[in-house]
mmCIF file as gemmi writes it, N, C-alpha and C atoms, coordinates in Angstrom:
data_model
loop_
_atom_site.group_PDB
_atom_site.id
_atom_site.type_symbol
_atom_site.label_atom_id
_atom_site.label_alt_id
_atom_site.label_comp_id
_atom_site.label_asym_id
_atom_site.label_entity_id
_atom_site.label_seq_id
_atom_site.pdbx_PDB_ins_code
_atom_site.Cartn_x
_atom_site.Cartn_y
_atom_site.Cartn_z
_atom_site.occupancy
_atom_site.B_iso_or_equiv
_atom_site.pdbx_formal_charge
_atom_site.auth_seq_id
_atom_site.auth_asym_id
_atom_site.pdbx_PDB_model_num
ATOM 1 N N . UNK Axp A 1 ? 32.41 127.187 142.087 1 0 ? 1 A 1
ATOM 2 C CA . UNK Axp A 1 ? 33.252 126.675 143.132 1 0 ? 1 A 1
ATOM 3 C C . UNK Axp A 1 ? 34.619 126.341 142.536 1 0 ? 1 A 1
ATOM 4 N N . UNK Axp A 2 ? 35.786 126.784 143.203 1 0 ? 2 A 1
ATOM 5 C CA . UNK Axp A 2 ? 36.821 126.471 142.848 1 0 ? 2 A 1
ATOM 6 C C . UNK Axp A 2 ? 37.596 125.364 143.684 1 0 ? 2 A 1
ATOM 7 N N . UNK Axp A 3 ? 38.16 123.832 143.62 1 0 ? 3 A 1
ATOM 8 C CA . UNK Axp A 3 ? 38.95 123.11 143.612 1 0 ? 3 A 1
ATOM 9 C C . UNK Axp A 3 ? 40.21 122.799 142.985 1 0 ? 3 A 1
ATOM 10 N N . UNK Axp A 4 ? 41.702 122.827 144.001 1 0 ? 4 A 1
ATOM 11 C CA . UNK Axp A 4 ? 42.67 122.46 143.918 1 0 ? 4 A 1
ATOM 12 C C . UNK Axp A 4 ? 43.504 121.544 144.457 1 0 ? 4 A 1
ATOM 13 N N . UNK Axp A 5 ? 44.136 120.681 143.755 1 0 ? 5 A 1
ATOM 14 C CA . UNK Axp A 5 ? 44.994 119.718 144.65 1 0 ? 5 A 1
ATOM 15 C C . UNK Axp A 5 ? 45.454 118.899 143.524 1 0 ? 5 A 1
ATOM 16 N N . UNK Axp A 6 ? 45.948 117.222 143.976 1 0 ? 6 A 1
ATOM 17 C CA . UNK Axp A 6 ? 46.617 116.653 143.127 1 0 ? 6 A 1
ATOM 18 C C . UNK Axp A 6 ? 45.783 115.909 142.406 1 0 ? 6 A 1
ATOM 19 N N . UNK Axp A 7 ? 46.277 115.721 141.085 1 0 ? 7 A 1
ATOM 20 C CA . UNK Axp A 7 ? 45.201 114.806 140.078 1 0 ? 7 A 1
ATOM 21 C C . UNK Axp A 7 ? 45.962 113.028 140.594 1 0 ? 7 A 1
ATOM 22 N N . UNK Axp A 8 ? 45.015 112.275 140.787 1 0 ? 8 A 1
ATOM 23 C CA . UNK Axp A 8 ? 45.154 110.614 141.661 1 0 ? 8 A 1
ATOM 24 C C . UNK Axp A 8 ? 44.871 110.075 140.712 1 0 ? 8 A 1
ATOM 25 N N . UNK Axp A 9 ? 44.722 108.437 140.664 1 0 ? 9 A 1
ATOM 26 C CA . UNK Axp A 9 ? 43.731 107.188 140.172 1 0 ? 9 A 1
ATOM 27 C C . UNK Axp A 9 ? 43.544 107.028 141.547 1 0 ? 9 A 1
ATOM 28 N N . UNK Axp A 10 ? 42.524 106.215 140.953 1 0 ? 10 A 1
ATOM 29 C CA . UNK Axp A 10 ? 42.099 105.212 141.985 1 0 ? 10 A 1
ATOM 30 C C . UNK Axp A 10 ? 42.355 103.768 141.601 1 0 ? 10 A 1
ATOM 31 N N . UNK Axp A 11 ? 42.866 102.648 142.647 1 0 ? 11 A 1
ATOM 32 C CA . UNK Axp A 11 ? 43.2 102.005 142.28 1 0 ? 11 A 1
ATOM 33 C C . UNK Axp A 11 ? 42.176 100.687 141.726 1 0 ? 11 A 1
ATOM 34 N N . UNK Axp A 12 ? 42.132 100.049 140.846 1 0 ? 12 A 1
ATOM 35 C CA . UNK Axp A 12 ? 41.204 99.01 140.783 1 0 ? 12 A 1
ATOM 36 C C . UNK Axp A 12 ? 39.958 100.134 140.411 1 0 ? 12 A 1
ATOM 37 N N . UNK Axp A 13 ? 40.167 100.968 139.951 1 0 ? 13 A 1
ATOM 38 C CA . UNK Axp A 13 ? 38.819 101.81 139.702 1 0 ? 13 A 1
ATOM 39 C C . UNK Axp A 13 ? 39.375 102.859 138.038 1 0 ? 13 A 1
ATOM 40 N N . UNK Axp A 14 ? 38.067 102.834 136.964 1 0 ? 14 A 1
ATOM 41 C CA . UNK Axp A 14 ? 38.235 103.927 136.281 1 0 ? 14 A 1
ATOM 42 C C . UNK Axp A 14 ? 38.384 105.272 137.182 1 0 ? 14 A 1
ATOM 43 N N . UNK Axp A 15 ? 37.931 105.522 137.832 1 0 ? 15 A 1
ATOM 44 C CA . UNK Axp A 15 ? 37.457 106.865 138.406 1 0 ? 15 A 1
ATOM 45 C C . UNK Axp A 15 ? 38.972 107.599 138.876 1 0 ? 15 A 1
ATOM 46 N N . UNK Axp A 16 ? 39.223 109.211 138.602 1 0 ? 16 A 1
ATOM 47 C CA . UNK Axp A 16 ? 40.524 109.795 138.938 1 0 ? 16 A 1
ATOM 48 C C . UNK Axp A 16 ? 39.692 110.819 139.918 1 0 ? 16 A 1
ATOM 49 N N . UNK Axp A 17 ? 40.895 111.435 141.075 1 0 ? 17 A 1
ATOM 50 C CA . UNK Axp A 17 ? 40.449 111.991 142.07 1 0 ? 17 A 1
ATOM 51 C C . UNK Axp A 17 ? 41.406 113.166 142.157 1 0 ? 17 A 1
ATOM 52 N N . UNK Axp A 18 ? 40.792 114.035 142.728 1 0 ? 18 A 1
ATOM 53 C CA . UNK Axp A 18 ? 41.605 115.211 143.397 1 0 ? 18 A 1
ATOM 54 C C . UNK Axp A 18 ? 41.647 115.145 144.872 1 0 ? 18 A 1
ATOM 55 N N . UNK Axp A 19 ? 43.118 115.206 145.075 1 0 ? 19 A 1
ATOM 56 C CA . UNK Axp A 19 ? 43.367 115.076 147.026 1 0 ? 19 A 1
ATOM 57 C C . UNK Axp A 19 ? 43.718 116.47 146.956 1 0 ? 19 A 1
ATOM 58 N N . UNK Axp A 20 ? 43.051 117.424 147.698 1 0 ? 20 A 1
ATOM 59 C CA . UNK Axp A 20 ? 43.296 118.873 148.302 1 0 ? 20 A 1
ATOM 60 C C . UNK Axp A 20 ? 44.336 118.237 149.362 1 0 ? 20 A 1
ATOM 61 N N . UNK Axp A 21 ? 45.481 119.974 149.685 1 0 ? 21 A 1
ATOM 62 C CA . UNK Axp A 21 ? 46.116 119.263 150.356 1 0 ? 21 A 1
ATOM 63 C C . UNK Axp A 21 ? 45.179 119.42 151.766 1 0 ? 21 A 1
ATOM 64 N N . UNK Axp A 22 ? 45.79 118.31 152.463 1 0 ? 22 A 1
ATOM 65 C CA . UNK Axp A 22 ? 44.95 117.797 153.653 1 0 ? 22 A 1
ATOM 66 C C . UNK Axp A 22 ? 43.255 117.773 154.199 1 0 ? 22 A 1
ATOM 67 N N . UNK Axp A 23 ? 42.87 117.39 152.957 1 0 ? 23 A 1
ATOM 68 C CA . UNK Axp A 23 ? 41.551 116.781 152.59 1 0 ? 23 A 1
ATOM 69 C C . UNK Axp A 23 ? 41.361 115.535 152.316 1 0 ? 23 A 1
ATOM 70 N N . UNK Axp A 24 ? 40.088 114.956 152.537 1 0 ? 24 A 1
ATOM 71 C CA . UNK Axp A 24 ? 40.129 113.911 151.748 1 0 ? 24 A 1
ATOM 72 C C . UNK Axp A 24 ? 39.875 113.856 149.948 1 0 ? 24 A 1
ATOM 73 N N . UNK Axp A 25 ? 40.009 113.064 149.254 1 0 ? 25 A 1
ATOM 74 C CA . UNK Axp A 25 ? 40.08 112.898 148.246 1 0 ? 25 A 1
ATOM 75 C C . UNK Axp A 25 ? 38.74 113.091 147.749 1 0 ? 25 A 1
ATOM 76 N N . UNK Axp A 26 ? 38.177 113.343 146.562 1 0 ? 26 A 1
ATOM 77 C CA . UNK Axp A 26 ? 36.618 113.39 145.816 1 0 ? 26 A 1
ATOM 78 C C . UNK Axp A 26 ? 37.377 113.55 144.494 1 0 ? 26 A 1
ATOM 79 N N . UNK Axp A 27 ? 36.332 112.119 144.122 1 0 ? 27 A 1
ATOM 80 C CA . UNK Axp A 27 ? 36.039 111.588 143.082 1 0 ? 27 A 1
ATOM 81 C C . UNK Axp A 27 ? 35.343 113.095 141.496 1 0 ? 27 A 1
ATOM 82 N N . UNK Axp A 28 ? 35.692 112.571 140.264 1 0 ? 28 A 1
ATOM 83 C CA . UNK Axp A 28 ? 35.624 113.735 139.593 1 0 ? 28 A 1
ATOM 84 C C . UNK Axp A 28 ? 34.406 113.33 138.692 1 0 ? 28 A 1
ATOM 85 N N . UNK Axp A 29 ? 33.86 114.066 137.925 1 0 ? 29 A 1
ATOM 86 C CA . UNK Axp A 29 ? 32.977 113.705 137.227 1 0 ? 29 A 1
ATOM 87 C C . UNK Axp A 29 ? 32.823 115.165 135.731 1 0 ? 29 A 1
ATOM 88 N N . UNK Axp A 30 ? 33.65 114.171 134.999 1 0 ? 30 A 1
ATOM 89 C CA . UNK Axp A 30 ? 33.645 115.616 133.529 1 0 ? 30 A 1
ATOM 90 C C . UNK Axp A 30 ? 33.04 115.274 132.639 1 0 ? 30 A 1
ATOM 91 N N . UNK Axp A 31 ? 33.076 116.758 132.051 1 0 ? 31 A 1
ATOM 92 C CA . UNK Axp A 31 ? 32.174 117.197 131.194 1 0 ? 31 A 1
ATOM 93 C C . UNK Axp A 31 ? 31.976 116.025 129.539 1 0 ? 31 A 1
ATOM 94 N N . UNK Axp A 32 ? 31.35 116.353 129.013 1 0 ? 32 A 1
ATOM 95 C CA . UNK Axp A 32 ? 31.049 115.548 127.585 1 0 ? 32 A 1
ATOM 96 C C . UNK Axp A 32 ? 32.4 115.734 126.373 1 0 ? 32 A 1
ATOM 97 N N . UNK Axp A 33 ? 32.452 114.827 126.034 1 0 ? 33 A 1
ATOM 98 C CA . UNK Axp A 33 ? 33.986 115.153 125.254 1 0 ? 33 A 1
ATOM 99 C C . UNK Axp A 33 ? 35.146 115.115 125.564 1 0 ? 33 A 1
ATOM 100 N N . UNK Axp A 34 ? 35.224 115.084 127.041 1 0 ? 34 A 1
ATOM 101 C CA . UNK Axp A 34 ? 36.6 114.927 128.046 1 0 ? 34 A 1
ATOM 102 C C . UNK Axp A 34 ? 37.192 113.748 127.798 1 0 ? 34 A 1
ATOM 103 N N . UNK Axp A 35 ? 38.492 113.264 127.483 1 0 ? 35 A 1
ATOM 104 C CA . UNK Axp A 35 ? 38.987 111.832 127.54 1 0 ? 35 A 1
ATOM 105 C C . UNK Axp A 35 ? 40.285 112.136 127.889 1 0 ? 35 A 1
ATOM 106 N N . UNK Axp A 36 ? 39.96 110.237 128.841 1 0 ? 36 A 1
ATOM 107 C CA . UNK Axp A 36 ? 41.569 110.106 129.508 1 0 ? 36 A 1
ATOM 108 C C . UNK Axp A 36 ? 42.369 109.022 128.803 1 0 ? 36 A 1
ATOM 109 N N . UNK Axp A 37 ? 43.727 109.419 129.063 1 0 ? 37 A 1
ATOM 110 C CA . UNK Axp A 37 ? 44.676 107.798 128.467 1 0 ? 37 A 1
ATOM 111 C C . UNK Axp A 37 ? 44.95 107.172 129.766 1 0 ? 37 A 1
ATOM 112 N N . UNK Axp A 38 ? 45.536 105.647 129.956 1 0 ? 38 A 1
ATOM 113 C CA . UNK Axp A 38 ? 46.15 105.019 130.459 1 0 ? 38 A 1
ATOM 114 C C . UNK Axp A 38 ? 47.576 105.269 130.663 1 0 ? 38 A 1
ATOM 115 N N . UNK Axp A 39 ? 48.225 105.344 131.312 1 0 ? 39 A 1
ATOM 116 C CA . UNK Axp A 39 ? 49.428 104.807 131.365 1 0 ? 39 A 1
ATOM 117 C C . UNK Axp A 39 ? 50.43 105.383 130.731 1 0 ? 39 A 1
ATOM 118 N N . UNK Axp A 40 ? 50.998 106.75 130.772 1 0 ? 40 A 1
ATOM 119 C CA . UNK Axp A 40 ? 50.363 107.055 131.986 1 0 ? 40 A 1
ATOM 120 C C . UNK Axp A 40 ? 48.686 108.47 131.914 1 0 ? 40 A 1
ATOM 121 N N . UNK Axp A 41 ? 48.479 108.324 133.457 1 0 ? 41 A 1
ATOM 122 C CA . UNK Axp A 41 ? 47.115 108.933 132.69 1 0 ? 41 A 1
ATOM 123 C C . UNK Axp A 41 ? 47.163 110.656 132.433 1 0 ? 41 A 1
ATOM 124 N N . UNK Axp A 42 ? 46.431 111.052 131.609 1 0 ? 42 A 1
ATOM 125 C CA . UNK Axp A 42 ? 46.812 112.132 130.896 1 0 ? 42 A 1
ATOM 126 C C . UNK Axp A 42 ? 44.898 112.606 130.568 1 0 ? 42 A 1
ATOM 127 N N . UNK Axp A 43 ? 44.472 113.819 131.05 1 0 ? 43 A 1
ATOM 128 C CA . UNK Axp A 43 ? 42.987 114.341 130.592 1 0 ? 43 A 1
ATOM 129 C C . UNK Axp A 43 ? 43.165 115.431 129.283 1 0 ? 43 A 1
ATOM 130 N N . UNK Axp A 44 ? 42.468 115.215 128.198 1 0 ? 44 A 1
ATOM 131 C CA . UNK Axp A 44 ? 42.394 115.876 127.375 1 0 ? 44 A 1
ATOM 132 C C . UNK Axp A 44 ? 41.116 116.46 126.56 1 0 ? 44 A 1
ATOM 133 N N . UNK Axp A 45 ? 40.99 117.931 126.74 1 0 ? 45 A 1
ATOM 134 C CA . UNK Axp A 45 ? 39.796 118.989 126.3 1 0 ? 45 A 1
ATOM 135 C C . UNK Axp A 45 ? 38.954 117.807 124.821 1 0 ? 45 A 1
ATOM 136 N N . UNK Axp A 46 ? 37.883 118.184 124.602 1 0 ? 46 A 1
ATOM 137 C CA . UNK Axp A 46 ? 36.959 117.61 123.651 1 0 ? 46 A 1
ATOM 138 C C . UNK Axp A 46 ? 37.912 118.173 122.522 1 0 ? 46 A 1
ATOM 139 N N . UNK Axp A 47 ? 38.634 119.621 122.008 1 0 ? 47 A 1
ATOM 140 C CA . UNK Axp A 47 ? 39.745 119.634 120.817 1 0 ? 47 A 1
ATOM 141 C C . UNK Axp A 47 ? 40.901 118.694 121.021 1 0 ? 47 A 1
ATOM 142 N N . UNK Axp A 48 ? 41.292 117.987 121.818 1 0 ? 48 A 1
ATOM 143 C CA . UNK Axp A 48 ? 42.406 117.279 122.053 1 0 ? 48 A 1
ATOM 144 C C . UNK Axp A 48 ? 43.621 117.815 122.575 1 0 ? 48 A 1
ATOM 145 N N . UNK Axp A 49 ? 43.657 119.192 123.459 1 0 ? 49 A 1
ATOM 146 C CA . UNK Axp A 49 ? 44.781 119.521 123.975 1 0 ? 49 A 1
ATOM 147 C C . UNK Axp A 49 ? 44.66 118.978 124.956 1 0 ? 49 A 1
ATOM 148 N N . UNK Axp A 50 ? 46.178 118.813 125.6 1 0 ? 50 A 1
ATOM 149 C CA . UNK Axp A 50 ? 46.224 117.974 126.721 1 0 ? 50 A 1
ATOM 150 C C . UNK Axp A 50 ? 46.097 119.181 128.133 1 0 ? 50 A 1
ATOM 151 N N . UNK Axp A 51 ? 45.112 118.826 129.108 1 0 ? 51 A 1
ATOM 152 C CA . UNK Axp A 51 ? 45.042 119.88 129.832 1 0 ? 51 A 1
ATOM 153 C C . UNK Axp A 51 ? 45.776 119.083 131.648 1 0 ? 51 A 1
ATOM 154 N N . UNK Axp A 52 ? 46.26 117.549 131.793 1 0 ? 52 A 1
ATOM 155 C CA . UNK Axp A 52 ? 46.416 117.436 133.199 1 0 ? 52 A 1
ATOM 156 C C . UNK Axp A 52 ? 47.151 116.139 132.66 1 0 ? 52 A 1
ATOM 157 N N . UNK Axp A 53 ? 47.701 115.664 133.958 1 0 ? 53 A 1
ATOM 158 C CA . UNK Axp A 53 ? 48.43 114.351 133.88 1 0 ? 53 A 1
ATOM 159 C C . UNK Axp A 53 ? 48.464 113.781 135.398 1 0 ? 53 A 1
ATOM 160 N N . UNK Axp A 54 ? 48.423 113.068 135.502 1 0 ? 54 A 1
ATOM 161 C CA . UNK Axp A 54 ? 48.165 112.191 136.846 1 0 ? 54 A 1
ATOM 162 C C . UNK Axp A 54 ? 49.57 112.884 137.851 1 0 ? 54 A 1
ATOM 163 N N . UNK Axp A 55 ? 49.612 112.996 139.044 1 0 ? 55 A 1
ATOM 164 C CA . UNK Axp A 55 ? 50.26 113.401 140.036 1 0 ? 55 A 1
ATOM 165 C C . UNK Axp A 55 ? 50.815 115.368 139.583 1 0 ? 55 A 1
ATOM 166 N N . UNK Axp A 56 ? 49.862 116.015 138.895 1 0 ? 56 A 1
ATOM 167 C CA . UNK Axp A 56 ? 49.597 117.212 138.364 1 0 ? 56 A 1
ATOM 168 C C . UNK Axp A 56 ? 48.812 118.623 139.487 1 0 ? 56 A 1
ATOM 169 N N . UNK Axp A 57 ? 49.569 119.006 139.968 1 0 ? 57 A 1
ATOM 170 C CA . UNK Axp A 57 ? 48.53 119.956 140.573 1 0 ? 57 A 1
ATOM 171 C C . UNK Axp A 57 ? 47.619 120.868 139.876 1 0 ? 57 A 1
ATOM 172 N N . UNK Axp A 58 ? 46.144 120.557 139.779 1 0 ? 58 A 1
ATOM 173 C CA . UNK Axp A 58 ? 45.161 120.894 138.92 1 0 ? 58 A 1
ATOM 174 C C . UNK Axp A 58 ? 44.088 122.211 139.846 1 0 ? 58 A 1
ATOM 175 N N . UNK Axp A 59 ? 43.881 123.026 139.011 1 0 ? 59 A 1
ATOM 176 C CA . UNK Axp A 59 ? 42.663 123.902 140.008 1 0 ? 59 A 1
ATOM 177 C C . UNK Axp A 59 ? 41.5 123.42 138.754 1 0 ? 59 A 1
ATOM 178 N N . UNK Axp A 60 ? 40.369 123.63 139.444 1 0 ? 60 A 1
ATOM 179 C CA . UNK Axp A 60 ? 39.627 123.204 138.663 1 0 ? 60 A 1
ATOM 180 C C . UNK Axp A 60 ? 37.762 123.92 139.109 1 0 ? 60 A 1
ATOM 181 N N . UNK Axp A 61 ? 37.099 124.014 137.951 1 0 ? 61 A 1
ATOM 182 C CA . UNK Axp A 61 ? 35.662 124.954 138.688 1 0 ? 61 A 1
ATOM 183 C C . UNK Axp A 61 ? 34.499 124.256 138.079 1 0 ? 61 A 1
ATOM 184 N N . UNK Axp A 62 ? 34.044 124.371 139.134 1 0 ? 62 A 1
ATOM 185 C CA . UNK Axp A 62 ? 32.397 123.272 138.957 1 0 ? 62 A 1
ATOM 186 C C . UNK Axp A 62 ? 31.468 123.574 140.191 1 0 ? 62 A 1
ATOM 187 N N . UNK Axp A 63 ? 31.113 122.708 140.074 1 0 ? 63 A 1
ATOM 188 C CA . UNK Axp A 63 ? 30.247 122.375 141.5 1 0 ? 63 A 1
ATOM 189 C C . UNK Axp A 63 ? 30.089 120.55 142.401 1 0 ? 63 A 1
ATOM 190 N N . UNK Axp A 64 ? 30.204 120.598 143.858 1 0 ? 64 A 1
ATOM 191 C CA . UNK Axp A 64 ? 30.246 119.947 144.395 1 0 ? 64 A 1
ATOM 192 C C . UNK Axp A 64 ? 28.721 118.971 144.384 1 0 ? 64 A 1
ATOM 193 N N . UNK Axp A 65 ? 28.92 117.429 144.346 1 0 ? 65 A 1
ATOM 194 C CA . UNK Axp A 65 ? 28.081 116.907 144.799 1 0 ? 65 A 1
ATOM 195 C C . UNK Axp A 65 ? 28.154 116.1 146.093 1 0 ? 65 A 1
ATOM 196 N N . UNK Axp A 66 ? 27.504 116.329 146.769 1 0 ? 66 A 1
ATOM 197 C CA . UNK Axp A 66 ? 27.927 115.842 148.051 1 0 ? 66 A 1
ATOM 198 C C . UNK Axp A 66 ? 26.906 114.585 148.807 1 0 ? 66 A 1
ATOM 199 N N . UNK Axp A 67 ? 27.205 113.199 147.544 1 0 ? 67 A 1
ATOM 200 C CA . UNK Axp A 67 ? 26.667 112.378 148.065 1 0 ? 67 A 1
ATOM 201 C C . UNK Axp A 67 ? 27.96 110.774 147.736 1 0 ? 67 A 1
ATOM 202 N N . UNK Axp A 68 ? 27.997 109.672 148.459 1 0 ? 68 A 1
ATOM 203 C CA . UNK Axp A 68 ? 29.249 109.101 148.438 1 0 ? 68 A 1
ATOM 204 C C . UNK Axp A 68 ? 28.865 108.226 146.946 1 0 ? 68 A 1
ATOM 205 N N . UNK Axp A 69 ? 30.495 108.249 146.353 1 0 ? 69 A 1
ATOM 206 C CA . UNK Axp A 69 ? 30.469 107.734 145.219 1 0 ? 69 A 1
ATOM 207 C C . UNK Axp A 69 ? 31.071 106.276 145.528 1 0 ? 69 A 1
ATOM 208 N N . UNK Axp A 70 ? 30.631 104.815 144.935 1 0 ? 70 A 1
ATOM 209 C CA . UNK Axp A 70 ? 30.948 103.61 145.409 1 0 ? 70 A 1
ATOM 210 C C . UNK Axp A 70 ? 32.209 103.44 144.249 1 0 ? 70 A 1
ATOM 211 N N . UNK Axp A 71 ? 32.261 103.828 142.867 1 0 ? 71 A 1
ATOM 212 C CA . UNK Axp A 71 ? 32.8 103.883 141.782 1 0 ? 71 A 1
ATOM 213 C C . UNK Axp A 71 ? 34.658 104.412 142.255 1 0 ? 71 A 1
ATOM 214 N N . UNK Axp A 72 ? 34.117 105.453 142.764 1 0 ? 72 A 1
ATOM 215 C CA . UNK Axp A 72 ? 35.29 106.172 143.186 1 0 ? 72 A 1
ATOM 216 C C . UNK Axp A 72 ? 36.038 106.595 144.647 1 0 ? 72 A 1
ATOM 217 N N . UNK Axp A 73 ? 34.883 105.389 145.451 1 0 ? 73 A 1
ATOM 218 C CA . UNK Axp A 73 ? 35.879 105.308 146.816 1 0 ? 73 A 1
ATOM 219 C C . UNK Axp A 73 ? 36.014 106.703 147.672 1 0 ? 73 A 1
ATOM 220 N N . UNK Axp A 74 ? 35.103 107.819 147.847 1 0 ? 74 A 1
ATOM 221 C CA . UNK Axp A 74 ? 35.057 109.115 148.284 1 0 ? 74 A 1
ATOM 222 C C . UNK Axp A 74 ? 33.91 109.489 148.527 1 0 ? 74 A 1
ATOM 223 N N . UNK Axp A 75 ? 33.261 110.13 149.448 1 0 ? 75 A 1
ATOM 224 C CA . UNK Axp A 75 ? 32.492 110.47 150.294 1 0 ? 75 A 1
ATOM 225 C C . UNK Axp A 75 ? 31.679 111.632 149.392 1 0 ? 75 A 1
ATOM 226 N N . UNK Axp A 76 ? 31.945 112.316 148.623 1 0 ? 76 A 1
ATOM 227 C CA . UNK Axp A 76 ? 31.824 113.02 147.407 1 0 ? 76 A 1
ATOM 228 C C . UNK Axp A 76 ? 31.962 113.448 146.33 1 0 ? 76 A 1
ATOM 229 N N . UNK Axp A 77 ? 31.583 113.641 144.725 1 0 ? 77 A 1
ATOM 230 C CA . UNK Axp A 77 ? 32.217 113.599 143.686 1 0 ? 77 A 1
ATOM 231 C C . UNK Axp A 77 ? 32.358 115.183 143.435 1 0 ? 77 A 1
ATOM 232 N N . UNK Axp A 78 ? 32.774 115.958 142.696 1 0 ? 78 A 1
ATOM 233 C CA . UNK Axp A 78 ? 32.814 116.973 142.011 1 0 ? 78 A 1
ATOM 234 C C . UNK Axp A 78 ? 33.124 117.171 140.044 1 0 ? 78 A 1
ATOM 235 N N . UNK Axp A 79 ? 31.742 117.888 139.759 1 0 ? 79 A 1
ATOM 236 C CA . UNK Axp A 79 ? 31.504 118.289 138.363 1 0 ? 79 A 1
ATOM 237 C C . UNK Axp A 79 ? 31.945 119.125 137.877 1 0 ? 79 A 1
ATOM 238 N N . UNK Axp A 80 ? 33.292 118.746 137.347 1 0 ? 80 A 1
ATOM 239 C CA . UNK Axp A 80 ? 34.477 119.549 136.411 1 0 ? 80 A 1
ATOM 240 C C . UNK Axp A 80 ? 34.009 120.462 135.386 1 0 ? 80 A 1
ATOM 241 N N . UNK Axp A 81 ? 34.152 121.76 135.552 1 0 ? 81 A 1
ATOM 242 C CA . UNK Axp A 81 ? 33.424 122.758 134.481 1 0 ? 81 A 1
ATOM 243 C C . UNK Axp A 81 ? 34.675 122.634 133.404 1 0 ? 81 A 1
ATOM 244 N N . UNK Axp A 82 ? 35.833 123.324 134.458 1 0 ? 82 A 1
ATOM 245 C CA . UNK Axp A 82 ? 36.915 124.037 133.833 1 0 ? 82 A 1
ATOM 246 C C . UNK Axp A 82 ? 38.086 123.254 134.543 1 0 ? 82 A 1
ATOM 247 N N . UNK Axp A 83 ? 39.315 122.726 133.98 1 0 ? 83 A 1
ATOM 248 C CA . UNK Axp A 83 ? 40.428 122.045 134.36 1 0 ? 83 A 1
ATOM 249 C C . UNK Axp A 83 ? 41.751 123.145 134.12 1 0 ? 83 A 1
ATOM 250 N N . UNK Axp A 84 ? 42.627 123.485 135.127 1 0 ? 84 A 1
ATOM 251 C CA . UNK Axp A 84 ? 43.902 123.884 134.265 1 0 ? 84 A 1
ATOM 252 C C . UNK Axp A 84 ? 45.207 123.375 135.401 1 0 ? 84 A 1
ATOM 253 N N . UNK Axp A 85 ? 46.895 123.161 134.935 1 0 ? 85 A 1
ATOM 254 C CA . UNK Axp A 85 ? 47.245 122.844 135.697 1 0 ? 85 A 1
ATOM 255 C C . UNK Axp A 85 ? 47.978 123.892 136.282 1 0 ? 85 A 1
ATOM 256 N N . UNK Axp A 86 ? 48.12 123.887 137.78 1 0 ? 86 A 1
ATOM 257 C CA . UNK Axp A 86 ? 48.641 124.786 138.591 1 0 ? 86 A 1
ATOM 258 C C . UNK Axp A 86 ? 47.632 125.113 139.462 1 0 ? 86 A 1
ATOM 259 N N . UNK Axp A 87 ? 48.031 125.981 139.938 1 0 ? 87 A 1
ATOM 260 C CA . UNK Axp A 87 ? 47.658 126.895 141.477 1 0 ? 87 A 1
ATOM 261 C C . UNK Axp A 87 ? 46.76 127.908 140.819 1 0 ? 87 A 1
ATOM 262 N N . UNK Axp A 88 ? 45.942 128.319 141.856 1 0 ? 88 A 1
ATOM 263 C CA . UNK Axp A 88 ? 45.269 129.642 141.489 1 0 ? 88 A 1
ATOM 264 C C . UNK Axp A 88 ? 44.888 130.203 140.248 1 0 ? 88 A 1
ATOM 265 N N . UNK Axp A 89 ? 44.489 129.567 138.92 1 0 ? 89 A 1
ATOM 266 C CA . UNK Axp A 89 ? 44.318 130.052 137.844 1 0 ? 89 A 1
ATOM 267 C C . UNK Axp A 89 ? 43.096 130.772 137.917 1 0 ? 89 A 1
ATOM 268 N N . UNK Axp A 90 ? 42.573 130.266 138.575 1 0 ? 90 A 1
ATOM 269 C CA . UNK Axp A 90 ? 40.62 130.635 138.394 1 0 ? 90 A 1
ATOM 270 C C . UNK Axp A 90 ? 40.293 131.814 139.484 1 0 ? 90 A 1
ATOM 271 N N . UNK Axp A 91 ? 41.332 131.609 140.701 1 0 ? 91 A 1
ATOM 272 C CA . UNK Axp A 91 ? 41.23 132.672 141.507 1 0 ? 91 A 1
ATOM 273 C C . UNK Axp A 91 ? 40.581 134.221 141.14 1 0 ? 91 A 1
ATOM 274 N N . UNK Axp A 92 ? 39.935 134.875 141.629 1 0 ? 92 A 1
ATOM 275 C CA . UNK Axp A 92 ? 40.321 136.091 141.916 1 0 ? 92 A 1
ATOM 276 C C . UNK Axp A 92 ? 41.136 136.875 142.11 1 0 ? 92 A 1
């Protein structure tokens, strides 16, 4: 499954989100080795390249879970395979 839109926080929450445009928002959930910074926030691959940054348009491929997350304030989370920033990378 492929997802695109803007990389969010949430506020008062660890949890970062992708808002498709004119969707609601879902909460993310990555892979082992993934780490974020603070301030500002910034996701970086288990080698340490930096792959996103908060207000970043990200496509991204996984699969949907579609049950509501309390952590992250969204009706559903999604399991980040692959992150890159921009439009259409993963496309066909």
């Amino acid at each position: 499954m492929i997802l695109e839109g803007t990389l969010v926080t949430v506020p008062d929450s660890p949890c970062l989100q992708v808002k498709p445009l004119g969707e609601p928002a879902i909460g993310l959930l990555w892979p082992s080795g993934y780490r974020a910074t603070a301030a500002p926030v910034r996701i970086y691959s288990p080698d340490g390249v930096e792959l996103a940054a908060e207000g970043d348009l990200v496509t991204m491929t996984g699969g949907a879970i579609y049950k509501p997350s309390s952590l992250c304030h969204t009706q559903s989370v999604f399991e980040v395979s692959q992150i890159a920033r921009g439009s259409s990378e993963y496309a066909p």
